[in-house]
C-alpha positions in Angstrom: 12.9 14.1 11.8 12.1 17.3 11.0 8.3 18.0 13.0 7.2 15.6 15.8 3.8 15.3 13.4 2.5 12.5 16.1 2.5 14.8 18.8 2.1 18.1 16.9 -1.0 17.1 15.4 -2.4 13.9 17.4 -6.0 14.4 15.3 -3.8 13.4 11.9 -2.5 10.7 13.4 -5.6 9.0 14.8 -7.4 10.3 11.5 -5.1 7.9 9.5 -5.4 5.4 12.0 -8.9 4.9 12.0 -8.4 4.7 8.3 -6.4 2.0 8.8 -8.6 0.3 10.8 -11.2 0.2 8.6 -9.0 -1.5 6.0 -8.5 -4.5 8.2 -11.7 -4.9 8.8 -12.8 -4.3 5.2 -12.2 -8.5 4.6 -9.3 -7.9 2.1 -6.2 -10.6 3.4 -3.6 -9.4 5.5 -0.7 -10.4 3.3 -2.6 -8.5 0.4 -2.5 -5.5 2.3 0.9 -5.5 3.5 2.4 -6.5 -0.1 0.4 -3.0 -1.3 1.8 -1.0 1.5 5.4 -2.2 0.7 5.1 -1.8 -3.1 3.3 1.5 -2.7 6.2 2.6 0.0 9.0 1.5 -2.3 7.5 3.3 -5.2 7.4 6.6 -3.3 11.0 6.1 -1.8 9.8 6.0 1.9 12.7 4.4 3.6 10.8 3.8 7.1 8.2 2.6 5.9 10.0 0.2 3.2 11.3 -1.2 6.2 8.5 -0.9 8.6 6.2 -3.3 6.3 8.7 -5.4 5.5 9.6 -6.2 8.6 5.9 -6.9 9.3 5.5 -9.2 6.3 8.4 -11.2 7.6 7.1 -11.1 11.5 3.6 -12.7 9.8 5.2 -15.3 8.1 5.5 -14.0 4.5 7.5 -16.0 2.0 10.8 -14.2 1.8 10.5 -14.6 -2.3 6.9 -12.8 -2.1 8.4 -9.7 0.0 11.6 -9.2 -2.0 9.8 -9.8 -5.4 7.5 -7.4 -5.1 9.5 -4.8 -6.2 9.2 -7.1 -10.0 6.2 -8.3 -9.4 4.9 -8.2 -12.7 8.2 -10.7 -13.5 7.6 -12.5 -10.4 5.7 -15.9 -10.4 5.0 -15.8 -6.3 1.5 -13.6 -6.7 -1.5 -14.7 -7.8 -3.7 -12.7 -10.1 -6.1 -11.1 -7.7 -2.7 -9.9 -6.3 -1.5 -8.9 -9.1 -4.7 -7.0 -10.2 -4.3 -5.2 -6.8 -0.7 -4.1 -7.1 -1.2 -2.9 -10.7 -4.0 -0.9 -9.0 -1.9 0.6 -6.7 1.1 1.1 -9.0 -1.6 3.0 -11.0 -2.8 4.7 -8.3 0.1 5.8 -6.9 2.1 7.2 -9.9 -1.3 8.7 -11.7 -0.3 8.1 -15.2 -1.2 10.7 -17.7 -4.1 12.7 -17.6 -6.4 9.8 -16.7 -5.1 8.5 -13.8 -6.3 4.7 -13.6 -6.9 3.2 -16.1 -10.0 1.5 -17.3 -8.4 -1.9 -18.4 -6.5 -1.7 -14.3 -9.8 -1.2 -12.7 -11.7 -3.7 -14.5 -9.1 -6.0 -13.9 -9.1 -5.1 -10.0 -13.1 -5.6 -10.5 -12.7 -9.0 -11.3 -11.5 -9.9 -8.4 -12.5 -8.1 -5.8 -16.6 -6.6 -5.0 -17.3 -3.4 -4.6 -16.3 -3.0 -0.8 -13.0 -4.7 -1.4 -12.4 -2.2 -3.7 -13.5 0.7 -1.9 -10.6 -1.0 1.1 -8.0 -1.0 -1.8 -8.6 2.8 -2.6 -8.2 3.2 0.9 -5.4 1.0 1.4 -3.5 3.0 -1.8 -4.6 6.7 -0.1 -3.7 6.0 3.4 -0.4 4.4 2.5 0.3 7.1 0.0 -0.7 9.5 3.1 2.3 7.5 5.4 4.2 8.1 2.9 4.2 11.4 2.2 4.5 12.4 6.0 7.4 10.3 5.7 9.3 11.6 3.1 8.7 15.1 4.2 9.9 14.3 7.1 12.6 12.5 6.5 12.1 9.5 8.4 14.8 6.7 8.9 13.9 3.1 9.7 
C-alpha cells in the first residue's frame, strides 16, 4: 500500500461511507448492489475489491453461477432484466463511451425498471464504487 488513505484522510473515508449508506437504504436489493460493485470492480482491475465483493456475495448466499457470470453477463442466463438494465448502466457508466457517455437507449432501459430514486442509488452505487476503486488501484491494494 502505498498511503494509509483511511487514516491519512479519515473525512474521505467516512465521506464515502455515508455514501454507501445511503445506497442501502435507497430500497435497491442487496444482491443487485453487490453484483454492480463486483462488475464495476472487475472492469476497473481493482484486485481487493474484486475479491472483497465477491467474498460478500458468497457470505450472503449468492448463487456461485450469478457471481462468476457476471463478468459475461450479457451471455449469462442467471440475471434478470432489471439486472441486466443495471449492469449495462454501470458498464456504461464506468467506461464513458465516446463523447456521450451513457447512452440514451441504456438509461431508458435502466428507467424501465427502476423509479427515479432507484436510479439516483444506482448513480451512486456506480460513483462510489468507481471512487473504491480508484483509491484502490492507486494504491495498489492486494486482497
Amino acid at each position: 500500500m502505498r498511503i494509509d488513505l483511511r487514516n491519512t484522510a479519515p473525512d474521505l473515508y467516512r465521506g464515502l461511507a455515508s455514501i454507501e449508506k445511503y445506497i442501502r437504504s435507497s430500497g435497491l436489493p442487496d444482491s443487485t448492489i453487490d453484483l454492480l460493485y463486483l462488475r464495476i470492480s472487475q472492469l476497473n482491475g481493482c484486485a481487493y475489491c474484486v475479491d472483497l465483493h465477491s467474498a460478500d456475495l458468497k457470505k450472503n448466499g449468492e448463487d456461485d453461477r450469478r457471481i462468476w457470470g457476471v463478468a459475461a453477463w450479457r451471455e449469462s442466463p442467471f440475471y434478470t432484466p432489471a439486472e441486466r438494465a443495471a449492469l449495462a448502466l454501470a458498464e456504461e457508466g464506468t467506461l464513458l463511451p465516446g463523447r456521450e457517455g451513457v447512452s440514451d437507449a441504456v438509461w431508458e432501459e435502466a428507467a424501465e425498471h427502476y423509479p427515479q430514486e432507484r436510479l439516483a442509488a444506482l448513480v451512486a452505487v456506480i460513483t462510489a464504487m468507481n471512487a473504491w476503486n480508484r483509491i484502490g488501484v492507486i494504491n495498489r491494494l492486494s486482497p
